[in-house]
N, C-alpha and C positions, 0 to 999 in steps of 0.2 A: 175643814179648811185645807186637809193635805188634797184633798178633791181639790177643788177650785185650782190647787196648784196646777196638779195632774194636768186638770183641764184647761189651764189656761196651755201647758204645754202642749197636747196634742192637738185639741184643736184650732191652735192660732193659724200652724203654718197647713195643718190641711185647708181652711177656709181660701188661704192663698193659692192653693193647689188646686181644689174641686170646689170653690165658689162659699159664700156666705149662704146662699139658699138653702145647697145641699146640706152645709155641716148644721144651719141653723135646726132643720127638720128634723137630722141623726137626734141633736140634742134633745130637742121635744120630746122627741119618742123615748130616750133613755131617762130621760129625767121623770116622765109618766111612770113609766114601767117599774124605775126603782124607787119613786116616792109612794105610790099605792102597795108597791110590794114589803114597805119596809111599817106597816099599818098590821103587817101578819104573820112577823117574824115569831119565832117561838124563842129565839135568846137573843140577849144583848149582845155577841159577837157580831149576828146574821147580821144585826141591824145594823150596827156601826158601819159592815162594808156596804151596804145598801146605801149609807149617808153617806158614804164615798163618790159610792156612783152619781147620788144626787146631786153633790158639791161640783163635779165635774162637767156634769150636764148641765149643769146651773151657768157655770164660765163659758161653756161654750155656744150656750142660747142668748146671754147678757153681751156679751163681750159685739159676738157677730152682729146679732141686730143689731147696736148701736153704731156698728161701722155701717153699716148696708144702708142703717136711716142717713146717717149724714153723707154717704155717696149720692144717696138722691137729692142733695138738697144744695139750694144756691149755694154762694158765699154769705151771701145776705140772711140766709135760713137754718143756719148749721147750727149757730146759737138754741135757737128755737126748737130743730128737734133733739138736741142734748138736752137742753134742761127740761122737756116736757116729758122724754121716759125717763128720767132719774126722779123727777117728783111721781110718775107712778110707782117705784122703787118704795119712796119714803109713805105712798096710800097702802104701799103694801104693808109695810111696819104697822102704821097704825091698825089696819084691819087684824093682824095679829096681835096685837096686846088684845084689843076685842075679844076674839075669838078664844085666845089662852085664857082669857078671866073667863069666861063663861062655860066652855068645853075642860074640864078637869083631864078629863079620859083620855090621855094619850095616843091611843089609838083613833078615837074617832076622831082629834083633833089633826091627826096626819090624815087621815080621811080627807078630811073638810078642808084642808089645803092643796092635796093633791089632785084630787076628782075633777074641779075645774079645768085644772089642764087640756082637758079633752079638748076643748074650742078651738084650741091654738093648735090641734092638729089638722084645724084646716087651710092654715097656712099654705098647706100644699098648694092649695089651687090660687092662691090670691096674692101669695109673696113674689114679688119681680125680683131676678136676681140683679149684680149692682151693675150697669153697664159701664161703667170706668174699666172695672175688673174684665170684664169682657172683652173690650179694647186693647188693654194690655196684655191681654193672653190672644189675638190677633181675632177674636171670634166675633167680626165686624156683625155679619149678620142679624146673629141673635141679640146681639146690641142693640141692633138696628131696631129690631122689632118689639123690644119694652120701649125703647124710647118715643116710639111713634105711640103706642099704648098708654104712656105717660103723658103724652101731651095730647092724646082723646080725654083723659081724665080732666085734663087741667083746661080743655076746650081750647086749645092753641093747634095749630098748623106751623109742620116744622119742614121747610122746602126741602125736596128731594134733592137737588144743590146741595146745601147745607148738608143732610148725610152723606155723601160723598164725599165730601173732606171730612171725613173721621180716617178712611182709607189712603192712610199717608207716609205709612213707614213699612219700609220691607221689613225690616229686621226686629222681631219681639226680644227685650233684654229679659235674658233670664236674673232670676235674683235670689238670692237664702238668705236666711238671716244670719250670715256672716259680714252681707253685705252691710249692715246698719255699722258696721266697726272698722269697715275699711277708711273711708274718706273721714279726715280729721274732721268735719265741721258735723258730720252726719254721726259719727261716733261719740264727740260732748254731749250731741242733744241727747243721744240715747243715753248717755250714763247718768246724765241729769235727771234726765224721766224716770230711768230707773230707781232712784235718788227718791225723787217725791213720789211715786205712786208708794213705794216703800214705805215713806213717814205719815203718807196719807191715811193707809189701810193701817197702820199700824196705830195709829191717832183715834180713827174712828171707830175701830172695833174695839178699842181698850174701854172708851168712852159710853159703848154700848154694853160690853160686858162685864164693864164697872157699876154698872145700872144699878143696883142694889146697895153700896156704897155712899149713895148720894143722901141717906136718911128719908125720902121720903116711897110713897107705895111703890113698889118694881113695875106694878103693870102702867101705871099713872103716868109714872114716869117717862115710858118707855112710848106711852102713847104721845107724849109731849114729847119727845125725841121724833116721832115722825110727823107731828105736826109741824115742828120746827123744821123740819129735812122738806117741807114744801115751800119754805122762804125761799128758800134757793132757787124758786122762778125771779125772784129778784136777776138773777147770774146773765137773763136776758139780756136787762139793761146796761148793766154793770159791763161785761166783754162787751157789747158794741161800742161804750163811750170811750171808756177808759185801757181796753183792750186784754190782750191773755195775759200778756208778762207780768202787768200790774195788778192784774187781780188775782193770781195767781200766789202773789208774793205777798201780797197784801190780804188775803184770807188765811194764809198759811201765818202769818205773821200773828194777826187779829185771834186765830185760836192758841197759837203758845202761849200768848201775852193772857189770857183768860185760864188756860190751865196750870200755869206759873203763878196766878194770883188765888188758887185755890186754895194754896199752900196756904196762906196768909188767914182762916179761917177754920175751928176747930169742928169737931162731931156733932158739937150742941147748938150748931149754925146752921140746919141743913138746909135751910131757904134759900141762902147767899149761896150756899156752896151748888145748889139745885140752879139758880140763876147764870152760875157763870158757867155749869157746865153745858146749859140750854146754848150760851154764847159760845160756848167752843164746839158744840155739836153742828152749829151752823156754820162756825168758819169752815171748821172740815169736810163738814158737808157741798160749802159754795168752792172746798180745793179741789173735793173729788170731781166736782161737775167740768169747774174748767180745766184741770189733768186730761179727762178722757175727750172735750173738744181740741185742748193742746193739741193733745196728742195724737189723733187725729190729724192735724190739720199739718202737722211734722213729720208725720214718714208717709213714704213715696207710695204712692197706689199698688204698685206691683210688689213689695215686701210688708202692705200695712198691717195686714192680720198679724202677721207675724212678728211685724213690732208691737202692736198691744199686746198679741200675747208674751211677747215678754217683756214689757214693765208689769203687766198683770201677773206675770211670776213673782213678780219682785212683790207686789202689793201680797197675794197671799203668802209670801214667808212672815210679812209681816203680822197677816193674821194668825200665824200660826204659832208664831212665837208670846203672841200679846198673853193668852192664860197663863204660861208662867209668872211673868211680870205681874200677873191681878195674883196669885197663890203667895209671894213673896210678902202684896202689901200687911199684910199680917202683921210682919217683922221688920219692916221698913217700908210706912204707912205713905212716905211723902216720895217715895221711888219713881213709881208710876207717874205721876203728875210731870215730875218734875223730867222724867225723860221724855213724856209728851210738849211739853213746853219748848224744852231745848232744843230738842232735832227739828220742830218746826220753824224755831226761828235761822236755825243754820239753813234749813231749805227753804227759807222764803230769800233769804242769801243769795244762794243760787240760780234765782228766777233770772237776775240779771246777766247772767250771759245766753241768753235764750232769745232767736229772732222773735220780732212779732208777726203775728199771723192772723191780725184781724182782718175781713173783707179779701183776702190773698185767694188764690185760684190754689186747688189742691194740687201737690206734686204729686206727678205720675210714678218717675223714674228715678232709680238713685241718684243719676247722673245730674242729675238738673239739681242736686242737693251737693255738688260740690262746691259751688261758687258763693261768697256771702252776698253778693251784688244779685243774686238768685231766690235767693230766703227772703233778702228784703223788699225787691221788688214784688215776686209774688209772680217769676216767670215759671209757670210751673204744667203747664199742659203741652200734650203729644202734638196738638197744633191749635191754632185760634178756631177754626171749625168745632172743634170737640167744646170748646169753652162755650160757643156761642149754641152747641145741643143741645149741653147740658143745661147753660141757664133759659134757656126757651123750654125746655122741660120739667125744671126744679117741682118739684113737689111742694 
């Protein structure tokens, strides 16, 4: 988990500096290297820094790809590739309780996870980097040329017109992620986000590594934990009708309110108590989903990496702290629950000073995130040109 940290730290704001592509491929390669290497370690120190490496590689191949997908992707379709890689997330889980019951051998079970990997280093040749990204770093060209590439895929013709106004602004605004704290309206969102990716991770990985808890099989369980983590293609539906702020506040709500009622059921229940946690695995699961479209859809193209990567800071303290809190329940059984409970209803609270960002054009530039007459409308691109590449491109 202290990986993930790491990793959300370094590679949020390199992705903003040398691209999604690049950092996404570094990660491949290190997360390869030290998942197979860590299948032959000779002691438990090697291996634990090995699982460093992999935790880190891990946030920095999760993290990027899901920004890179929804940069390709309409307004209309950003839903849809959010919740389509988080439910291969949750095929992952289950293929692993699988795998764990049947593979004993520790080693060849790291084997038999890692060795796949191989495929996705060929990413190289087939991953487009994000042309947003490209844009705002002035590199009109190379923009130029995934986007026409994109729309040979997609059998569309994009007028040479039309590229030509992407080329519209002298000036590229530099940005760090200091900038997420300057502008009052751009600074709430971010402490907000940081707020709920926080109670999120911290929510969901208690609830997974409470697994054994729940009275009934570990592996059983765990596989119905990620059969449930593919409801959450529900989250389709649900953000386009109802939108991100409400569902946001109302998943985060939906699983306190089920981990707060677990309290209310003894040892010798495990059905009930297995029932309701299946229901808070889902709310948290459908918070995590809409958090990373939020969030996403809230900071500015030119600083975005760099704001996931840090509410994703914030998510793995939360991971990182959650075993203690499971070692305690020993001695105060109803701890855990009831701080999952609580801090999700305070952050489903929260939701409500947050713009909504359904169907809105993604913000480029910090600047365009000073005004609230900006958030709400959803004036958020370098020029009407770029709006109308992208969605003549959308994947």
């Amino acid at each position: 988990m202290f990986g993930l940290f790491v990793g959300a730290l370094l590679f949020g704001p390199l992705a903003d500096r040398f691209g999604r592509r690049t950092i996404i491929l570094l990660s491949l390669f290190l997360q390869l290297a030290s998942s197979v290497g860590a299948a032959f370690v000779p002691n438990f120190s090697l291996f634990v820094a090995l699982q460093f490496v992999v935790g880190a590689s891990v946030s920095g191949t999760l993290v990027n790809a899901f920004v890179l997908g929804i940069e390709w992707s309409g307004a209309s379709q950003r839903t849809l590739a959010a919740v389509f890689s988080h439910c291969a997330f949750s095929v992952g889980q289950m293929v692993l309780a699988g795998l764990a019951y049947e593979i004993r051998d520790w080693r060849m079970l790291q084997l038999t996870i890692s060795c796949p990997m191989i495929i996705f280093l060929f990413y190289i040749w087939v991953l487009p980097e994000s042309a947003r990204w490209l844009i705002t770093k002035g590199r009109y060209k190379v923009a130029k040329k995934y986007i026409i590439n994109a729309a040979i895929i997609n059998k569309r013709v994009v007028p040479e017109t039309l590229l030509d106004q992407i080329v519209t602004e002298k000036e590229i605004q530099q940005a760090s992620i200091l900038d997420l704290f300057k502008a009052p309206r751009l600074r709430r969102i971010t402490l907000i986000l940081i707020t709920i990716w926080f109670i999120n991770s911290f929510v969901y990985y208690g609830l997974t590594f409470n697994v054994g808890s729940f009275g009934m099989n570990i592996y059983l369980t765990l596989f119905i934990f990620g059969l449930v983590d593919i409801l959450r293609a529900s989250c389709i539906w649900l953000l386009n009708v109802f939108g991100r702020k409400k569902c946001q506040g109302g998943f985060m709500l939906l699983s306190g309110i089920a981990c707060l009622l677990m309290l209310a059921f003894t040892e010798d229940m495990p059905m009930e108590i297995t029932i309701l946690a299946v229901i808070a695995k889902l709310g948290i699961s459908c918070s995590f989903t809409t958090a990373y479209v939020y969030s996403v859809e809230l900071f500015p193209t030119i600083i975005r990496q760099s704001g996931i990567g840090l509410v994703s800071m914030s998510a793995r303290i939360g991971c990182i702290i959650v075993p203690m809190f499971i070692l305690v329940q020993q001695d105060y059984p109803a701890l855990p629950m009831t701080l999952f409970g609580t801090t999700l209803i305070v952050a489903s609270v929260l939701c409500v000073l947050l713009p909504e960002t359904t169907n809105k054009e993604l913000p480029d530039q910090t600047r365009e995130m000073n005004s609230e007459t900006d958030l709400e409308n959803g004036h958020h691109q370098i020029t009407a040109g770029n709006k109308n590449v992208i969605e003549s491109t959308r994947l």
